[in-house]
PDB file of N, CA, C and O in Angstrom, chain B, residues numbered from 101:
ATOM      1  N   UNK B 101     -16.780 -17.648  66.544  1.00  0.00           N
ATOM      2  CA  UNK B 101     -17.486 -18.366  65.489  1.00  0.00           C
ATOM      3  C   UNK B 101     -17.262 -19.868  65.610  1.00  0.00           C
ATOM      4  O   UNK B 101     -17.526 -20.752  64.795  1.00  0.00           O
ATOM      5  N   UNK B 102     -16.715 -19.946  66.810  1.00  0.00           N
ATOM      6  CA  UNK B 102     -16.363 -21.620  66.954  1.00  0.00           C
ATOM      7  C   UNK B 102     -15.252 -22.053  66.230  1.00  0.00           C
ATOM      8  O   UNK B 102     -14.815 -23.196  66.361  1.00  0.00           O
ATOM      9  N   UNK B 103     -14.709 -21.148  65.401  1.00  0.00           N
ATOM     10  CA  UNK B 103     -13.192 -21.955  64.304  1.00  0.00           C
ATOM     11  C   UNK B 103     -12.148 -22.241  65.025  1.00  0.00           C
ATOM     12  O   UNK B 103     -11.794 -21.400  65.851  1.00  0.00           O
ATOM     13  N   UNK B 104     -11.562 -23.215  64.926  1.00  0.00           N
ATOM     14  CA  UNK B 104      -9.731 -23.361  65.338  1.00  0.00           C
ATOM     15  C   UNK B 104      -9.097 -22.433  64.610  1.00  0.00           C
ATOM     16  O   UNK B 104      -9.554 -22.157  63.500  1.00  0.00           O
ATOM     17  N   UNK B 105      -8.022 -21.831  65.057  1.00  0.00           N
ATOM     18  CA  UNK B 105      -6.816 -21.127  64.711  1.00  0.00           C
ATOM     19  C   UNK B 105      -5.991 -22.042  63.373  1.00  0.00           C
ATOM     20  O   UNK B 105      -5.087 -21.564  62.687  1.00  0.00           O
ATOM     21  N   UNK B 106      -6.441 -23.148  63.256  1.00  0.00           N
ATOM     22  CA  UNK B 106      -6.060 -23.709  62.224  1.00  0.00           C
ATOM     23  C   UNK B 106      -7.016 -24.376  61.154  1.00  0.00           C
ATOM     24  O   UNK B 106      -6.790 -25.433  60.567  1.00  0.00           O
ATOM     25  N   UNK B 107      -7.970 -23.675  61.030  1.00  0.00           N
ATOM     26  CA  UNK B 107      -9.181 -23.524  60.255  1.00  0.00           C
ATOM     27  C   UNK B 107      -9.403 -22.068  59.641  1.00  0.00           C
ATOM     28  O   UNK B 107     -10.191 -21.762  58.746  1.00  0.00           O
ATOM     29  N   UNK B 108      -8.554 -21.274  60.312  1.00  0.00           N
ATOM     30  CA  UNK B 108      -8.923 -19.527  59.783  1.00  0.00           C
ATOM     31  C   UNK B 108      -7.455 -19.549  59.034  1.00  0.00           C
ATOM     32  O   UNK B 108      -6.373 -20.073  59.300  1.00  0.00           O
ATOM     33  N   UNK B 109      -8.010 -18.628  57.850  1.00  0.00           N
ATOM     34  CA  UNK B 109      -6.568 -18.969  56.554  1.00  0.00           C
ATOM     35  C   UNK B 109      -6.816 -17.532  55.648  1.00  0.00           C
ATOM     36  O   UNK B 109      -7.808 -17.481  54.921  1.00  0.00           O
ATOM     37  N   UNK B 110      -6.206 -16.779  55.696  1.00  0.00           N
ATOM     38  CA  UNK B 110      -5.950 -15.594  55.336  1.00  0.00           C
ATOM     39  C   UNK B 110      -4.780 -15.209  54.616  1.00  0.00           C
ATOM     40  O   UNK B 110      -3.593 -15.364  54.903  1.00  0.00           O
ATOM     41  N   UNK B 111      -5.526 -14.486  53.269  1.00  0.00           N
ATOM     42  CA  UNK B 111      -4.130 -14.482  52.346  1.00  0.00           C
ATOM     43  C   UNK B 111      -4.536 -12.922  52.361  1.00  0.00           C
ATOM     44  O   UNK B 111      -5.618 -12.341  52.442  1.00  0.00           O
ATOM     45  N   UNK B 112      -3.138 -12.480  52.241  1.00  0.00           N
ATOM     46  CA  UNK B 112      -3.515 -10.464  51.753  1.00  0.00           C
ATOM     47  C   UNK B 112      -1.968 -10.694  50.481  1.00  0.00           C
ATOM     48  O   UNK B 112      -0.850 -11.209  50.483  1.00  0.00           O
ATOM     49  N   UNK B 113      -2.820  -9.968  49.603  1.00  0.00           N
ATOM     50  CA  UNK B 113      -2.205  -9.779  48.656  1.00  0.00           C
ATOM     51  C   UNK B 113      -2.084  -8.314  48.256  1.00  0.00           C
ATOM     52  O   UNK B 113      -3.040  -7.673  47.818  1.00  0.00           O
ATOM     53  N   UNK B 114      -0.508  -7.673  48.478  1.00  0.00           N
ATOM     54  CA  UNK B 114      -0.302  -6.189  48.464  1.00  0.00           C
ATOM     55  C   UNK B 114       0.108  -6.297  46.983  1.00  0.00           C
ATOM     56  O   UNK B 114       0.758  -7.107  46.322  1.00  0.00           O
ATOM     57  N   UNK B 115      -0.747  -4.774  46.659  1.00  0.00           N
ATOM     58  CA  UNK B 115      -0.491  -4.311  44.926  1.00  0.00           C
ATOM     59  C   UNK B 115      -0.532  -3.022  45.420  1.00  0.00           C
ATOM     60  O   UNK B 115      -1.011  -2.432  46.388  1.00  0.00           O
ATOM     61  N   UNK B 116       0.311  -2.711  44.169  1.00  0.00           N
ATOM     62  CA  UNK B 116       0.596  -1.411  43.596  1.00  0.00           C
ATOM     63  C   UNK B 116      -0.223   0.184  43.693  1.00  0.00           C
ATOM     64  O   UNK B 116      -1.404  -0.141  43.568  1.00  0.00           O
ATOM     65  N   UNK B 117      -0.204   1.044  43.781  1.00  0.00           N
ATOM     66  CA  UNK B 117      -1.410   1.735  43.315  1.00  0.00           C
ATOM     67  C   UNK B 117      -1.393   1.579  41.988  1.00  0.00           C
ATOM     68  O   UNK B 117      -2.494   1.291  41.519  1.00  0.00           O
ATOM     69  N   UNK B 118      -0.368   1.688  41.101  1.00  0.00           N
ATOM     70  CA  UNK B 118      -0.801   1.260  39.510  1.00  0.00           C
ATOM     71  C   UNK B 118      -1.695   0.504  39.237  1.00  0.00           C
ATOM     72  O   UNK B 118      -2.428   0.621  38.255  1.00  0.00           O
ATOM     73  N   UNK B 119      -1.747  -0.336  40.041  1.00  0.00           N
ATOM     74  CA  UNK B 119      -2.833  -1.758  39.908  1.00  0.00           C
ATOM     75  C   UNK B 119      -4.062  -1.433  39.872  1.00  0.00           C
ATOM     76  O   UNK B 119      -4.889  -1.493  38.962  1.00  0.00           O
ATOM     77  N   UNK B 120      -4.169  -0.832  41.694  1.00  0.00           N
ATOM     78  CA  UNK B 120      -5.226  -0.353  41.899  1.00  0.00           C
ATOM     79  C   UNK B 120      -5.914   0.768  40.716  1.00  0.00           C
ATOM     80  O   UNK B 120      -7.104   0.537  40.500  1.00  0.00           O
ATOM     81  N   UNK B 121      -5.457   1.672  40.110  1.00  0.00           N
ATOM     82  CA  UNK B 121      -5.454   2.291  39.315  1.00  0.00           C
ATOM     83  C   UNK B 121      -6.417   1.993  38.186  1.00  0.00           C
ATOM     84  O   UNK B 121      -7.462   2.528  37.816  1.00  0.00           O
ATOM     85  N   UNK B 122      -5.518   0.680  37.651  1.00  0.00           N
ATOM     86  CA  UNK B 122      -5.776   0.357  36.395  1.00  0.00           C
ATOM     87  C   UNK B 122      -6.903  -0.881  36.389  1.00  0.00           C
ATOM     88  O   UNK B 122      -7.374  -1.200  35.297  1.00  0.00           O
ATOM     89  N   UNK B 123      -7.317  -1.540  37.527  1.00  0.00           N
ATOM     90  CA  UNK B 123      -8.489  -2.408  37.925  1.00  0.00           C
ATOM     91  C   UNK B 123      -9.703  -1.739  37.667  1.00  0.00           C
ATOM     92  O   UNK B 123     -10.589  -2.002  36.854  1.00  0.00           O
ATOM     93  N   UNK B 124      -9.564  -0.544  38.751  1.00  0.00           N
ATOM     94  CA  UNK B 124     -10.460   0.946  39.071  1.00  0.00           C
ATOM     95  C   UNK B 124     -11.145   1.225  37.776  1.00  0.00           C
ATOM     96  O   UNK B 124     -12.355   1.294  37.562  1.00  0.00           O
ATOM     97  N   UNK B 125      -9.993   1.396  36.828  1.00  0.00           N
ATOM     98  CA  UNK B 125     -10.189   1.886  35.129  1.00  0.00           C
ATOM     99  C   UNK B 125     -11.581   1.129  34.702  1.00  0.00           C
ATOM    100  O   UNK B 125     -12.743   1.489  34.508  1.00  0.00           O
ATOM    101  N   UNK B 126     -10.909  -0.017  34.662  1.00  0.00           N
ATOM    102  CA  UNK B 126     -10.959  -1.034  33.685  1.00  0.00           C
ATOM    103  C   UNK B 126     -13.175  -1.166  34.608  1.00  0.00           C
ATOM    104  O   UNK B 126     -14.209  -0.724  34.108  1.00  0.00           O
ATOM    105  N   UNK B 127     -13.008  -1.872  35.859  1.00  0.00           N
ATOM    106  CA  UNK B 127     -14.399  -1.470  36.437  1.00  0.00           C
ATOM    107  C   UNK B 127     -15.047  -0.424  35.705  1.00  0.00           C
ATOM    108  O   UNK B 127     -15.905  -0.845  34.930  1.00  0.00           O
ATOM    109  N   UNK B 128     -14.849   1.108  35.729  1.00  0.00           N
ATOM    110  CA  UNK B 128     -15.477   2.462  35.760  1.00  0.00           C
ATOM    111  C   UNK B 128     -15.806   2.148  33.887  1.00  0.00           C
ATOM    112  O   UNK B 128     -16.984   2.196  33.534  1.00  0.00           O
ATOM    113  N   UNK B 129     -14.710   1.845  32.812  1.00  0.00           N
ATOM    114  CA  UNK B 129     -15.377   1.586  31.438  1.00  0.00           C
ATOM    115  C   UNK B 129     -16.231   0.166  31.553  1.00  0.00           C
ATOM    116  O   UNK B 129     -17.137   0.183  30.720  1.00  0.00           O
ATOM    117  N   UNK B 130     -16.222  -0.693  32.101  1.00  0.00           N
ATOM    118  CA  UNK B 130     -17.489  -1.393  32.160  1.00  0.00           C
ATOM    119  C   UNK B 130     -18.874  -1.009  32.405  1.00  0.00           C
ATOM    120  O   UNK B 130     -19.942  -1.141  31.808  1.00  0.00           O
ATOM    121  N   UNK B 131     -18.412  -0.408  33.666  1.00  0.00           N
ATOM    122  CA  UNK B 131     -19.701   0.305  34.233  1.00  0.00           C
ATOM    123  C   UNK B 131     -20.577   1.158  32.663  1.00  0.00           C
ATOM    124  O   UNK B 131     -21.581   0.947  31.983  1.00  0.00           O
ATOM    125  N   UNK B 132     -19.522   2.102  32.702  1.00  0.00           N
ATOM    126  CA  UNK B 132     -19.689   3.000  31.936  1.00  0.00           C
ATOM    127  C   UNK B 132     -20.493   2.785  30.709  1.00  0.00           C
ATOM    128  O   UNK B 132     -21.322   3.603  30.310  1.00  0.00           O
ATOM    129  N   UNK B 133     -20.162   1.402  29.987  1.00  0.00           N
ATOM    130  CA  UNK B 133     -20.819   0.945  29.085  1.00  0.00           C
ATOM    131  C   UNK B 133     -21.922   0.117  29.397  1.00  0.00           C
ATOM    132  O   UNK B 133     -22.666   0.251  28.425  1.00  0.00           O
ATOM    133  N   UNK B 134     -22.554  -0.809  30.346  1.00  0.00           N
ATOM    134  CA  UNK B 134     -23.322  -0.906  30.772  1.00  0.00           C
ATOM    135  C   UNK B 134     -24.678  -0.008  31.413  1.00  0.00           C
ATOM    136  O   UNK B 134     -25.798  -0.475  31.621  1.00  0.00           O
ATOM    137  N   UNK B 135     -24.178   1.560  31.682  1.00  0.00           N
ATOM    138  CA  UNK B 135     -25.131   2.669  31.836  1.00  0.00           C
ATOM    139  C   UNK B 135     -25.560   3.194  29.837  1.00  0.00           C
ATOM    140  O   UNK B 135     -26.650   3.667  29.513  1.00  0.00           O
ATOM    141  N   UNK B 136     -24.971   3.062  29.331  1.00  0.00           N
ATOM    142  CA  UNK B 136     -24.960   3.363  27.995  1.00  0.00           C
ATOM    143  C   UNK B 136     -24.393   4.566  27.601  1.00  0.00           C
ATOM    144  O   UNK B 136     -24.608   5.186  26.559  1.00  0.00           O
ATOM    145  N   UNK B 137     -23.260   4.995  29.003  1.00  0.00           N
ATOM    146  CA  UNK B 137     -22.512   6.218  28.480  1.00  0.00           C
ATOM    147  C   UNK B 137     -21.830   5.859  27.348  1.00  0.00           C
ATOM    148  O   UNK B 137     -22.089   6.264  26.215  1.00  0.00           O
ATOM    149  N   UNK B 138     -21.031   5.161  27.629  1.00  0.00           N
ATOM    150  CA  UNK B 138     -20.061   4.908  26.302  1.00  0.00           C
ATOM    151  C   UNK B 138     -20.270   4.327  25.062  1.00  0.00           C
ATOM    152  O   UNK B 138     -21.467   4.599  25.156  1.00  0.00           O
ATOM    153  N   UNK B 139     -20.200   3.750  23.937  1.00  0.00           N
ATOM    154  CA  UNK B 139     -20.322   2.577  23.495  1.00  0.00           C
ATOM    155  C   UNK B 139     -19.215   1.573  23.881  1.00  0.00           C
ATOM    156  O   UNK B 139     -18.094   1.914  24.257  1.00  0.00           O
ATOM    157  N   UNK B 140     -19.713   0.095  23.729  1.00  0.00           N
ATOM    158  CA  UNK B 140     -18.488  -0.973  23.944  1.00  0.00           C
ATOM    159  C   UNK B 140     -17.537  -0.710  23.417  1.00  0.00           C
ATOM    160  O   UNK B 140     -17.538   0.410  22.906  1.00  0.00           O
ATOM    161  N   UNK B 141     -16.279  -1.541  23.260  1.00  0.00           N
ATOM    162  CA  UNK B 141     -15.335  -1.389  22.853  1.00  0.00           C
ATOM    163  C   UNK B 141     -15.604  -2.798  21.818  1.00  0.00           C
ATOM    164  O   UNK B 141     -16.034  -3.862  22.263  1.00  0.00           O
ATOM    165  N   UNK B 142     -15.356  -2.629  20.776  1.00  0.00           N
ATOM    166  CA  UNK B 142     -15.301  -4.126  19.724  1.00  0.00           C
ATOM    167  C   UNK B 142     -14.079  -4.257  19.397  1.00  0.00           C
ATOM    168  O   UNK B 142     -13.728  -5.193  18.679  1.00  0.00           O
TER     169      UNK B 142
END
């Protein structure tokens, strides 16, 4: 791609499966309420 080795910058950030978990959640009741399964949460 033409970049220098000091132009390419890469961060990895390791989590939890809890994390993953609870991101996952939190996505799937958005979704969820946006299809009109759920109602929002107020």
């Amino acid at each position: 791609m033409g970049l220098l080795p000091d132009q390419v910058n890469v961060l990895v950030q390791t989590v939890t499966q809890e994390e993953v978990d609870l991101h996952f959640g939190v996505y799937e009741r958005m979704l969820a309420e946006k299809l009109g399964v759920v109602p929002p949460i107020q």
